[in-house]
N, C-alpha and C positions, 0 to 999 in steps of 0.2 A: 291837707296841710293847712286849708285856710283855718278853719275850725279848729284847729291845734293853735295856731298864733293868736286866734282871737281870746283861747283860754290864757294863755301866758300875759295876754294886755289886759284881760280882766282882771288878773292877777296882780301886776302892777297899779291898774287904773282905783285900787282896793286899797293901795297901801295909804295910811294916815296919811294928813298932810305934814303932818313934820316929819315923818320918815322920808317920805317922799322927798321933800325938799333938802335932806341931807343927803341925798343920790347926787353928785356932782361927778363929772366925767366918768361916768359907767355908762357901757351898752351891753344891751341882753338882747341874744340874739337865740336863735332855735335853730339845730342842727339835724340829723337824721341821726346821728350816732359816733361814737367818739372810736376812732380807727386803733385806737392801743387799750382801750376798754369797754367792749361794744354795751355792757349793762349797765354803764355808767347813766343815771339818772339827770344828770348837771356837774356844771364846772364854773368854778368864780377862779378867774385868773388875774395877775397883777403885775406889771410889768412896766417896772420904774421908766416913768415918762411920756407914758401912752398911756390911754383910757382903760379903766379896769375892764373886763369883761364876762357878763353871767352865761353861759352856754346851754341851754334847756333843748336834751335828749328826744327829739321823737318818740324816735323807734319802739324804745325801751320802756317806756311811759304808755306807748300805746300797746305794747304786746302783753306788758302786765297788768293794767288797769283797764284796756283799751274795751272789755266787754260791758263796764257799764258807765256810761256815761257820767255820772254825776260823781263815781271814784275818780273818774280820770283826771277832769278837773280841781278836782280838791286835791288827789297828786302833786297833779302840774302847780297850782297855789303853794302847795307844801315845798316842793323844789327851788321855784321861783322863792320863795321868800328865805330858804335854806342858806340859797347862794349868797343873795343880797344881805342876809347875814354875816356872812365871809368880810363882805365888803365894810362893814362897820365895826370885826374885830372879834367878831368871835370867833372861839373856837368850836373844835366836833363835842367835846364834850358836854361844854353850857348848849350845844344845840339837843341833845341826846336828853340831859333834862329838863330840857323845855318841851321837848316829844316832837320835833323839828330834823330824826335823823331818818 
């Protein structure tokens, strides 16, 4: 699991600095797996008055990518930045052609 969070903070520690620095109250955090849809890859949640929240999949990320190392990673970067997109307004589609789905 350590090795899974250090790719997710690679991930973020990656983003420009002006994207980065328009991240205000967002946490992104890493779960094992999302209990109402276990292949969910990630989750950008938002919930007036609390801090946004990106949710980056284990399980699902490692069962599908998990045999080679250097996929899995760029997965979890792909996801990570997927969510964090949520958070600045996009939608699935402008994500689908940017090749971000």
């Amino acid at each position: 699991m350590a090795e899974f969070e250090e790719h997710v903070r690679r991930a973020l520690d990656a983003l420009p600095p002006d994207l980065a620095e328009g991240l205000r109250n967002v946490a992104v955090v890493v779960e094992d797996e999302n209990p109402e849809d276990p292949g969910l890859l990630g989750l950008f949640e938002e919930t007036p008055y609390l801090p946004a929240k990106v949710t980056v999949y284990r399980r699902p990320l490692e069962e599908d990518f998990g045999d080679e190392p250097k996929l899995l990673e760029h997965e979890i970067r792909i996801t990570v930045l997927h969510e964090l997109a949520h958070y600045f307004g996009i939608d699935e589609g402008r994500l689908d052609e940017l090749g971000y789905s």
